[in-house]
PyMOL Python script that loads the backbone (N, CA, C, O; Angstrom):
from pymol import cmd

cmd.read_pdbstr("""\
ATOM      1  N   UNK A   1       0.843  -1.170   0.000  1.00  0.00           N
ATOM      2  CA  UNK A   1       0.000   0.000   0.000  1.00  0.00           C
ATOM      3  C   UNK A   1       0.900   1.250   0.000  1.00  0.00           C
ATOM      4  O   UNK A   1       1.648   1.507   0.943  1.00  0.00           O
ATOM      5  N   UNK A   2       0.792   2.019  -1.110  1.00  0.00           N
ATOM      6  CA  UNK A   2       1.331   3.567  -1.024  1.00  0.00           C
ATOM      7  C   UNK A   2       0.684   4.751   0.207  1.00  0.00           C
ATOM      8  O   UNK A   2      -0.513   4.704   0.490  1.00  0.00           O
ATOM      9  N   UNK A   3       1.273   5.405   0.631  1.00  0.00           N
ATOM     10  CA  UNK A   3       0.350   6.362   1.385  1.00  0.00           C
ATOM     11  C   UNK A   3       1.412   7.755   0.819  1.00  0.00           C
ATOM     12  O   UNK A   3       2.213   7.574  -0.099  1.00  0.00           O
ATOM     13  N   UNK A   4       1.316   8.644   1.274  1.00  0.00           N
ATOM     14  CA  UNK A   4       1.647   9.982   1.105  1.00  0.00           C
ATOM     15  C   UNK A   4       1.612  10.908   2.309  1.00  0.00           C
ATOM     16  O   UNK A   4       0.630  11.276   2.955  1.00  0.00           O
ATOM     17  N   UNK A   5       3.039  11.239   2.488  1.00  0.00           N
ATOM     18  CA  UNK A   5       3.608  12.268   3.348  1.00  0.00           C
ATOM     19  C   UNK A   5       4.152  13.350   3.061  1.00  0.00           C
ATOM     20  O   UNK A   5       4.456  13.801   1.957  1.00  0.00           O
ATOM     21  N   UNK A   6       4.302  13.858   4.283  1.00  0.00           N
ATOM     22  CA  UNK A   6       4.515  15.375   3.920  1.00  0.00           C
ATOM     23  C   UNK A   6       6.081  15.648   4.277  1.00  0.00           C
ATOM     24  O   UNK A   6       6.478  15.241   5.369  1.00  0.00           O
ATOM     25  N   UNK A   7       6.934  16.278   3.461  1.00  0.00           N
ATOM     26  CA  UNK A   7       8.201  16.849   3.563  1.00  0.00           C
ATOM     27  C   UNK A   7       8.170  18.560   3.607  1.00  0.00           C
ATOM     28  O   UNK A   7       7.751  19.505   2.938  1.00  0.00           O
ATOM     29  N   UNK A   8       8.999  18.247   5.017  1.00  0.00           N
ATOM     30  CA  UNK A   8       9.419  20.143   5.308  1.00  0.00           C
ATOM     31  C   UNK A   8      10.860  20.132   5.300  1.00  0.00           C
ATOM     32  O   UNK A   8      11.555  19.496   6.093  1.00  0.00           O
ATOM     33  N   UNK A   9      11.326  20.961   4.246  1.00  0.00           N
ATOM     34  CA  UNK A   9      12.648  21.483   3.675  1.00  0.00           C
ATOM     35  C   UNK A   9      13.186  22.608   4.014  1.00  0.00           C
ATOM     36  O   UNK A   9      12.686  23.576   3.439  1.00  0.00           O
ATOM     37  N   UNK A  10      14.276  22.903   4.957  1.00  0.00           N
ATOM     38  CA  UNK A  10      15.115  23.926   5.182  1.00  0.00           C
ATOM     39  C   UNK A  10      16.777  23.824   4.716  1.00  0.00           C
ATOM     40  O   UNK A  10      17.559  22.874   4.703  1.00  0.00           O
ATOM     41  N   UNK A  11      16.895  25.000   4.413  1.00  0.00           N
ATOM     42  CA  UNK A  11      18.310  25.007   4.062  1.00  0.00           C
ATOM     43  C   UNK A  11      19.658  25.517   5.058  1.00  0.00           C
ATOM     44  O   UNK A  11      19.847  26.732   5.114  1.00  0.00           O
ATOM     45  N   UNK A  12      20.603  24.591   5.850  1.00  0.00           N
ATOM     46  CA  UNK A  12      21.456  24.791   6.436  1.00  0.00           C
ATOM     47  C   UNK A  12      22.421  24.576   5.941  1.00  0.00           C
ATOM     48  O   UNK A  12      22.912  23.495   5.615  1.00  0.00           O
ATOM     49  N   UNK A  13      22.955  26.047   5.789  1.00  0.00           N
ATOM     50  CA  UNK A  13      25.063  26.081   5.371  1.00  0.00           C
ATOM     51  C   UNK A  13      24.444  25.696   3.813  1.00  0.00           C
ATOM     52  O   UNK A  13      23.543  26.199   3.141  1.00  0.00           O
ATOM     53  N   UNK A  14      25.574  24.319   3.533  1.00  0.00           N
ATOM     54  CA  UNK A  14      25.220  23.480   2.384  1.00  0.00           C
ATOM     55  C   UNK A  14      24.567  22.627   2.384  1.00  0.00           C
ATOM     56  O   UNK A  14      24.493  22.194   1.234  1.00  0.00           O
ATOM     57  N   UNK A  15      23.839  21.925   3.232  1.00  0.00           N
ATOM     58  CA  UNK A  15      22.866  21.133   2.499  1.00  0.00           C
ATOM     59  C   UNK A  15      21.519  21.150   3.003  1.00  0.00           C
ATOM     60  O   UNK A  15      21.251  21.886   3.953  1.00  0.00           O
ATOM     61  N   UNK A  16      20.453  20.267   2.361  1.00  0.00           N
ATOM     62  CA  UNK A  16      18.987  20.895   2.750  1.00  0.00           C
ATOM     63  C   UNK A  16      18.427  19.725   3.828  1.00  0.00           C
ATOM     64  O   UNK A  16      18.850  18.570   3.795  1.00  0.00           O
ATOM     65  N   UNK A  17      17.689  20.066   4.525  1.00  0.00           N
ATOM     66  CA  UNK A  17      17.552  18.815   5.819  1.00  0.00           C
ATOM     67  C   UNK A  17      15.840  19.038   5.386  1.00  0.00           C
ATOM     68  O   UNK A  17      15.260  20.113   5.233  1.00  0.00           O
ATOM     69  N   UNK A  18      15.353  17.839   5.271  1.00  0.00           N
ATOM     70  CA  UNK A  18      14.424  17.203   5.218  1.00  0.00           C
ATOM     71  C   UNK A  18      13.701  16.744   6.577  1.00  0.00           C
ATOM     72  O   UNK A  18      14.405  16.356   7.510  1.00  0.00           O
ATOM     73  N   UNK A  19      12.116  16.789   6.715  1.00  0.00           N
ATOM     74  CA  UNK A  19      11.796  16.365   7.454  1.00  0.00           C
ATOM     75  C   UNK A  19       9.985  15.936   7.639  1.00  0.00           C
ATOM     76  O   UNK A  19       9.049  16.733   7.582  1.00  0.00           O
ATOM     77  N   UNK A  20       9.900  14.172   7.908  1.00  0.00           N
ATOM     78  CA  UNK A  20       8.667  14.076   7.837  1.00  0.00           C
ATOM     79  C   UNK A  20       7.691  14.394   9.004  1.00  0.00           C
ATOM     80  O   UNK A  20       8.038  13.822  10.037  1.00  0.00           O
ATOM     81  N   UNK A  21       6.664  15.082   9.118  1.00  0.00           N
ATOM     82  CA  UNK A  21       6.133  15.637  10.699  1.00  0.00           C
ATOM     83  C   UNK A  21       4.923  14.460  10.792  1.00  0.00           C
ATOM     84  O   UNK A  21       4.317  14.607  11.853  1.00  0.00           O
ATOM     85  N   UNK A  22       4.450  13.455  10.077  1.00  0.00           N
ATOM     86  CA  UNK A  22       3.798  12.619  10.011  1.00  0.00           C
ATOM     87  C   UNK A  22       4.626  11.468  10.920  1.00  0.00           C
ATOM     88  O   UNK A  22       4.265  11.074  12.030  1.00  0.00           O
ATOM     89  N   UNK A  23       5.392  11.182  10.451  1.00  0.00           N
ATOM     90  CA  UNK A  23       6.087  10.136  11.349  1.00  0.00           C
ATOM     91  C   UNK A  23       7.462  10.764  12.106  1.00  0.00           C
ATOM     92  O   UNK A  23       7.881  10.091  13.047  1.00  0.00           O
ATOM     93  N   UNK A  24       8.022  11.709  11.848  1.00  0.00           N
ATOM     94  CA  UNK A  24       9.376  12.645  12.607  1.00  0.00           C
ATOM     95  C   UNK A  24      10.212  12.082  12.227  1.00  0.00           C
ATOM     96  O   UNK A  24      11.160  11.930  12.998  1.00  0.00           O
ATOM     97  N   UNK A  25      10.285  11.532  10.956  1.00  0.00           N
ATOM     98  CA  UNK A  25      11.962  11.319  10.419  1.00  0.00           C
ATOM     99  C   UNK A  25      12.802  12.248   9.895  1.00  0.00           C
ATOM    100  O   UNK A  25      12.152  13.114   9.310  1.00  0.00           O
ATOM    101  N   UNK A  26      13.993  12.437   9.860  1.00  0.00           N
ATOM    102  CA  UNK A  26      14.754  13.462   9.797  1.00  0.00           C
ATOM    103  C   UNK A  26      16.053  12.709   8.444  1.00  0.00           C
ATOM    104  O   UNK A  26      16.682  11.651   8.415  1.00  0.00           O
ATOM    105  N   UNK A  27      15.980  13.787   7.588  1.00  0.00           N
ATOM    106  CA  UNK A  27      17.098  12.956   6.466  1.00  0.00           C
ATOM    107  C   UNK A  27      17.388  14.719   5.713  1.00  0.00           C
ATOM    108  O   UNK A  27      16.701  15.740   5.742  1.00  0.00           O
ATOM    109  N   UNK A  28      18.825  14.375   5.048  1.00  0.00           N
ATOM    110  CA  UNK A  28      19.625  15.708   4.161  1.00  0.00           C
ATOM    111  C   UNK A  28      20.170  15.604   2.961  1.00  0.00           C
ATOM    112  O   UNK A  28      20.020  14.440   2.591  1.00  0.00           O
ATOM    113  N   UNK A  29      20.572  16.056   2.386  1.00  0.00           N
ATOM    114  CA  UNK A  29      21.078  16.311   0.939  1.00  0.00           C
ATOM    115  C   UNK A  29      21.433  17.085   0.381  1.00  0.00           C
ATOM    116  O   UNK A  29      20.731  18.078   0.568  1.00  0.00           O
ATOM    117  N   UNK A  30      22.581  17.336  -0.607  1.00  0.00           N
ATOM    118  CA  UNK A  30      22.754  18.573  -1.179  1.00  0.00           C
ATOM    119  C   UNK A  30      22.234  19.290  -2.188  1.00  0.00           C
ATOM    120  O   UNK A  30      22.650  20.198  -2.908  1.00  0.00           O
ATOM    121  N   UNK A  31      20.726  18.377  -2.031  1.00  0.00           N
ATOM    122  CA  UNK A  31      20.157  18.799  -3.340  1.00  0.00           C
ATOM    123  C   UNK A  31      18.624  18.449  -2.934  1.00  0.00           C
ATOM    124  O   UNK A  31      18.443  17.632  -2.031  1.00  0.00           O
ATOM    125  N   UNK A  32      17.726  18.939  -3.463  1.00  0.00           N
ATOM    126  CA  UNK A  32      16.162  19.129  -2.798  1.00  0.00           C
ATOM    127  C   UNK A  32      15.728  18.023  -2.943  1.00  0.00           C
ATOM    128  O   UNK A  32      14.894  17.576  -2.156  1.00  0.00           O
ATOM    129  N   UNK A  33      16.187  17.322  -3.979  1.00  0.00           N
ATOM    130  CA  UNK A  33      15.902  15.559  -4.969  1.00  0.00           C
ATOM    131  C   UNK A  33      16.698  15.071  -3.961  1.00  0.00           C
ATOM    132  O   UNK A  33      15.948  14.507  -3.165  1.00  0.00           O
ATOM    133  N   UNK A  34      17.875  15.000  -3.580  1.00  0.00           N
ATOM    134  CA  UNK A  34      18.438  14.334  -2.577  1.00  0.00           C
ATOM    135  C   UNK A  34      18.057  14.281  -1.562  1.00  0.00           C
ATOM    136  O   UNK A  34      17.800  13.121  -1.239  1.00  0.00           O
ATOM    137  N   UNK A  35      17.790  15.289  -0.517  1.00  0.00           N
ATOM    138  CA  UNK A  35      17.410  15.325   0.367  1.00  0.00           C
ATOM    139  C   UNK A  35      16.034  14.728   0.619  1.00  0.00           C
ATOM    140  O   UNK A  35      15.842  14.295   1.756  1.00  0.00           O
ATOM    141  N   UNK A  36      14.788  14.614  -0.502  1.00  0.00           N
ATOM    142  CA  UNK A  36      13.552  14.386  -0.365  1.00  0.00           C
ATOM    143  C   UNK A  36      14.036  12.562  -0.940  1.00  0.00           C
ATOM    144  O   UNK A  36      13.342  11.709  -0.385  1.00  0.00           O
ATOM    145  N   UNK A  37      14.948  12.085  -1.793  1.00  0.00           N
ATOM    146  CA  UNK A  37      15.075  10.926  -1.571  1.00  0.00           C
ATOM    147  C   UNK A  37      15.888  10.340  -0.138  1.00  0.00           C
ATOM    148  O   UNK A  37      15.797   9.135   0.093  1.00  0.00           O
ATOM    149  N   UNK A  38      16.462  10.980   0.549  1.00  0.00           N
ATOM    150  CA  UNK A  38      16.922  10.637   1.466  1.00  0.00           C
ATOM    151  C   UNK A  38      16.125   9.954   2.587  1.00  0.00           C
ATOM    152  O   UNK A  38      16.441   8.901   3.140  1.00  0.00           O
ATOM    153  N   UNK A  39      14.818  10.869   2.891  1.00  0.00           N
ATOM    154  CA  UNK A  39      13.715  11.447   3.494  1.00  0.00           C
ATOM    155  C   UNK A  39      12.841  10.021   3.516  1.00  0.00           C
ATOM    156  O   UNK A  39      12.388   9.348   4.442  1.00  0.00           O
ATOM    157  N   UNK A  40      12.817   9.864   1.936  1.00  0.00           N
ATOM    158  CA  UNK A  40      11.682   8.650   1.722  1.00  0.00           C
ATOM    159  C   UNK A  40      12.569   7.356   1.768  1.00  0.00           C
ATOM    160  O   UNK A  40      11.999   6.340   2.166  1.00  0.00           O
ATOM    161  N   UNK A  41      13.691   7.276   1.466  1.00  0.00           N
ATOM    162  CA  UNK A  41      14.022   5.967   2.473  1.00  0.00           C
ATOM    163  C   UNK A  41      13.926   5.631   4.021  1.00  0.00           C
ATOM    164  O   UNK A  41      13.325   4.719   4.589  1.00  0.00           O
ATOM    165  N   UNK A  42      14.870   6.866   4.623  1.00  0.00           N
ATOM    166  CA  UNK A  42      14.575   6.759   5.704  1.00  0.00           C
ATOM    167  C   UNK A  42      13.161   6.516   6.641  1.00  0.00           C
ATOM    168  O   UNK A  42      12.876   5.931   7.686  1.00  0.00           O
ATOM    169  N   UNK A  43      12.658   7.099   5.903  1.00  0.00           N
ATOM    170  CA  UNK A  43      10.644   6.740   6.273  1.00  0.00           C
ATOM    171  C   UNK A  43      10.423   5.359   6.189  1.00  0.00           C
ATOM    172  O   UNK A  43      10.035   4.732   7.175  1.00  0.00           O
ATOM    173  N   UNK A  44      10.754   4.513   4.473  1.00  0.00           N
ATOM    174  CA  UNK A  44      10.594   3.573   4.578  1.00  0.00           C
ATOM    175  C   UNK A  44      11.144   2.682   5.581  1.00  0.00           C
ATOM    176  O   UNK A  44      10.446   1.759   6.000  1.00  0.00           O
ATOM    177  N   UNK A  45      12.271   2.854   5.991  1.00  0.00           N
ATOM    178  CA  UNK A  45      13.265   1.750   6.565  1.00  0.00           C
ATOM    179  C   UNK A  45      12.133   2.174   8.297  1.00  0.00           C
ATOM    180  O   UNK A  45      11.768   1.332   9.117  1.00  0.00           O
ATOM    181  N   UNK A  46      11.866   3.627   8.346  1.00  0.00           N
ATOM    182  CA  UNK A  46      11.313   4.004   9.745  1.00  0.00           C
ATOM    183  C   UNK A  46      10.450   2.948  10.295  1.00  0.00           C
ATOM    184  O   UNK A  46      10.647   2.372  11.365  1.00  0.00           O
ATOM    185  N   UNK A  47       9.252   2.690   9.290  1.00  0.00           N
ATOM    186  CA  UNK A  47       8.006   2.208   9.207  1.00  0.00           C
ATOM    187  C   UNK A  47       7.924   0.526   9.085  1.00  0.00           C
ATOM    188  O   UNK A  47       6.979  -0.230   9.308  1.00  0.00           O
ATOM    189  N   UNK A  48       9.261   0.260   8.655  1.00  0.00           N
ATOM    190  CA  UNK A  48       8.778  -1.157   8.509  1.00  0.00           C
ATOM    191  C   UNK A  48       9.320  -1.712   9.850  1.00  0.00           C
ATOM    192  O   UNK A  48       9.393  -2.924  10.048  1.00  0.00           O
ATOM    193  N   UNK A  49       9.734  -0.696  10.856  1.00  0.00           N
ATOM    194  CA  UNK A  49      10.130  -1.244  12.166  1.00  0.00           C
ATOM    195  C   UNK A  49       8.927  -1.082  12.860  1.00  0.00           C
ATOM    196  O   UNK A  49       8.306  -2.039  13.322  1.00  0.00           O
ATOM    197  N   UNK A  50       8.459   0.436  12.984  1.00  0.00           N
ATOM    198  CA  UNK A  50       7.127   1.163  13.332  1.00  0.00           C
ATOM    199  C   UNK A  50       5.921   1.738  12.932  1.00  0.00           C
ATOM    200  O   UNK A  50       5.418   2.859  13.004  1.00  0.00           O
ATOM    201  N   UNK A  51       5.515   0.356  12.369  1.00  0.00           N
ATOM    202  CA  UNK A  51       4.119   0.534  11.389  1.00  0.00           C
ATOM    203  C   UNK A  51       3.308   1.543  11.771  1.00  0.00           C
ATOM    204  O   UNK A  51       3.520   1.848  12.944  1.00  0.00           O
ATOM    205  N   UNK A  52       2.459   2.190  11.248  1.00  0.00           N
ATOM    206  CA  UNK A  52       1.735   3.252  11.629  1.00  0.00           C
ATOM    207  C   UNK A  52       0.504   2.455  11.825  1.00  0.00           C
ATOM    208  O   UNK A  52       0.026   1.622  11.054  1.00  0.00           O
ATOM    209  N   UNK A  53      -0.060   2.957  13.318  1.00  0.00           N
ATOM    210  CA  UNK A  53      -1.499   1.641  12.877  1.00  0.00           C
ATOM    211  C   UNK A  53      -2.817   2.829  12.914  1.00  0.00           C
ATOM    212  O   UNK A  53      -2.735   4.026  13.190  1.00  0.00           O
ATOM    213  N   UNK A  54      -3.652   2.271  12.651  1.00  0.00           N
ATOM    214  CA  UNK A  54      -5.085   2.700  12.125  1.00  0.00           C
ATOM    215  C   UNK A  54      -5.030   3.869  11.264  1.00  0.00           C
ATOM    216  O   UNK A  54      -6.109   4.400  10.999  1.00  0.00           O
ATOM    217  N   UNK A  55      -4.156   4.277  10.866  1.00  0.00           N
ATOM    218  CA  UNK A  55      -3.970   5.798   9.436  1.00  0.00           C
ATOM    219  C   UNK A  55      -4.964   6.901  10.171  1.00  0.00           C
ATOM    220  O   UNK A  55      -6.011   7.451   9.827  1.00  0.00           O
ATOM    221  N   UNK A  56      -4.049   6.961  11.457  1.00  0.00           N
ATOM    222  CA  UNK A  56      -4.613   8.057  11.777  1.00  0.00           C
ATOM    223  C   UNK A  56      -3.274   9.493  11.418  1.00  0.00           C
ATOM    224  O   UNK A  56      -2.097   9.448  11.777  1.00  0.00           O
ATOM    225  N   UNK A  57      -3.709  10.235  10.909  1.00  0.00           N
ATOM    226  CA  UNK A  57      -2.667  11.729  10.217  1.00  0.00           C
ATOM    227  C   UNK A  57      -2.732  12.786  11.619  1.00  0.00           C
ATOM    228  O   UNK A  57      -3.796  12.956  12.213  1.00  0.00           O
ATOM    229  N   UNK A  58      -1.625  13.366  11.987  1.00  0.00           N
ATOM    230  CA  UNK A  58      -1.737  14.397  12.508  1.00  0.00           C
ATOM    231  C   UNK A  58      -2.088  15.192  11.861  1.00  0.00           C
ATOM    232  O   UNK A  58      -2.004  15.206  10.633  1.00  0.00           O
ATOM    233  N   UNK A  59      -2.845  16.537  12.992  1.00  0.00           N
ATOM    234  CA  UNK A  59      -3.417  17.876  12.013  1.00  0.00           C
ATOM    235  C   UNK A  59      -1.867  18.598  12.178  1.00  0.00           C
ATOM    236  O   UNK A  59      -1.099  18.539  13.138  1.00  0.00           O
ATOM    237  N   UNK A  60      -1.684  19.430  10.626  1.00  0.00           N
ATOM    238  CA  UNK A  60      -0.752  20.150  10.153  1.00  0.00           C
ATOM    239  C   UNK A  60      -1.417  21.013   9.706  1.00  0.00           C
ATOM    240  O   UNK A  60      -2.130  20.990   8.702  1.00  0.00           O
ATOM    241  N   UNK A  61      -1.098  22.352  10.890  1.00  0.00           N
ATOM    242  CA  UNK A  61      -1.510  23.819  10.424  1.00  0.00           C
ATOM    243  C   UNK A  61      -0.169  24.927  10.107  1.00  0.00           C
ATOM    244  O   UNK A  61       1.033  24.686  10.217  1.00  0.00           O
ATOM    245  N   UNK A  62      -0.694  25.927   9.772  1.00  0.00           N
ATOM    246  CA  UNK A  62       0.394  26.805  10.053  1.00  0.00           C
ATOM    247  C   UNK A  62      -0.526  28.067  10.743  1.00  0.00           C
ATOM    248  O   UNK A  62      -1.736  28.219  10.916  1.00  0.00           O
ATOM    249  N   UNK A  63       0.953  29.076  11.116  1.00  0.00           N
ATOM    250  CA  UNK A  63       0.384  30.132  11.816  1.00  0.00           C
ATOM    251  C   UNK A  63       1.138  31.402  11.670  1.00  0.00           C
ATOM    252  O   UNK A  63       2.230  31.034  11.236  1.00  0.00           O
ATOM    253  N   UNK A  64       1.161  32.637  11.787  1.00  0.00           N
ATOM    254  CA  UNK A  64       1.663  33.560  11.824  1.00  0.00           C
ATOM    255  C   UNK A  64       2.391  34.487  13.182  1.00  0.00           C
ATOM    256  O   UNK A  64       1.644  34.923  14.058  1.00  0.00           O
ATOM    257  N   UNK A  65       3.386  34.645  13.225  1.00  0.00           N
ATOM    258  CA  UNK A  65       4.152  35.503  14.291  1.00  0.00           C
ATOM    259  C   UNK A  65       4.810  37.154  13.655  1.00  0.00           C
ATOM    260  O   UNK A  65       5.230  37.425  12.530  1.00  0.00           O
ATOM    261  N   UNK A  66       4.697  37.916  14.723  1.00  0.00           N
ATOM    262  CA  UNK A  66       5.004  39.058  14.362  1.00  0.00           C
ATOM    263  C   UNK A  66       6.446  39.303  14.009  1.00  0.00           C
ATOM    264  O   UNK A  66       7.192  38.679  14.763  1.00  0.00           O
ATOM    265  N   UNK A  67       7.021  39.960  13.170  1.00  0.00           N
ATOM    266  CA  UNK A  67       8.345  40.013  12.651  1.00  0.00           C
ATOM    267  C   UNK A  67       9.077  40.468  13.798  1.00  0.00           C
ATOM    268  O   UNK A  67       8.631  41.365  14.514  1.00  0.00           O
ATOM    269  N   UNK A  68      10.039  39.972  13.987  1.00  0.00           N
ATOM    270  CA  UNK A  68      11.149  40.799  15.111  1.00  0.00           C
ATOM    271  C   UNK A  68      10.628  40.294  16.408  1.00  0.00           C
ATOM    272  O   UNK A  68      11.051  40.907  17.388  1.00  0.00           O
ATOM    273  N   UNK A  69       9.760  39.261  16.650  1.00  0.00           N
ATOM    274  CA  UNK A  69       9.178  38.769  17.803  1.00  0.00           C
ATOM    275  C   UNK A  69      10.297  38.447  18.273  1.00  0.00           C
ATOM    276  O   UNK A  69      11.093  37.845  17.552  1.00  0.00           O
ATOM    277  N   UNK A  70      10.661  38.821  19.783  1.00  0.00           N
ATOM    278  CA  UNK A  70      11.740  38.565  20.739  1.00  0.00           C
ATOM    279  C   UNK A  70      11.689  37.056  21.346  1.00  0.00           C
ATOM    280  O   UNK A  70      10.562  36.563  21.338  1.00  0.00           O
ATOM    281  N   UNK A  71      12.653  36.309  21.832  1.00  0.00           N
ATOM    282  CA  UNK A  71      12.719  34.858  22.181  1.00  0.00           C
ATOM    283  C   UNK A  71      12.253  35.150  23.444  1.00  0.00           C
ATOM    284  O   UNK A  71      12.089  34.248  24.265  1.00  0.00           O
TER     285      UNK A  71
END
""", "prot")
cmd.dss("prot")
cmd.show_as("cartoon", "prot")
cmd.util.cbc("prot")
cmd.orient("prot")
C-alpha cells in the first residue's frame, strides 16, 4: 500500500535537511531531490520497524508571528 507524506525542507550552510512531521523522520542532501530521496528511504526503513497503525494523520496547520518577535 502507497500512502503519502509530507516533507518540510530547510536550508542549512550546504545542504537541505528534510523532514517528515507525520512520522518525525529526519534525512539531508545537497540537493532538494536528494534530500527528499533521502527522506523517503529513511521513512521507509522508519516504518517497517514502526508501522503506523489505524492511518490516523496528525493535524498540520500553520500560523503567523510578528516580525522581530523577541525569544
Amino acid at each position: 500500500m502507497m500512502r503519502v507524506f509530507t516533507a518540510i525542507l530547510h536550508k542549512e550552510e550546504d545542504v537541505y535537511v528534510a523532514e517528515c512531521p507525520e512520522v518525525g523522520t529526519v534525512s539531508q542532501g545537497r540537493t532538494v531531490e536528494e534530500a527528499v530521496a533521502n527522506l523517503k528511504e529513511a521513512t521507509e526503513l522508519y516504518l517497517e520497524e514502526f508501522p503506523l497503525d489505524g492511518g490516523q494523520r496528525p493535524i498540520i496547520t500553520m500560523f503567523e508571528v510578528a516580525a522581530g518577535a523577541g525569544a
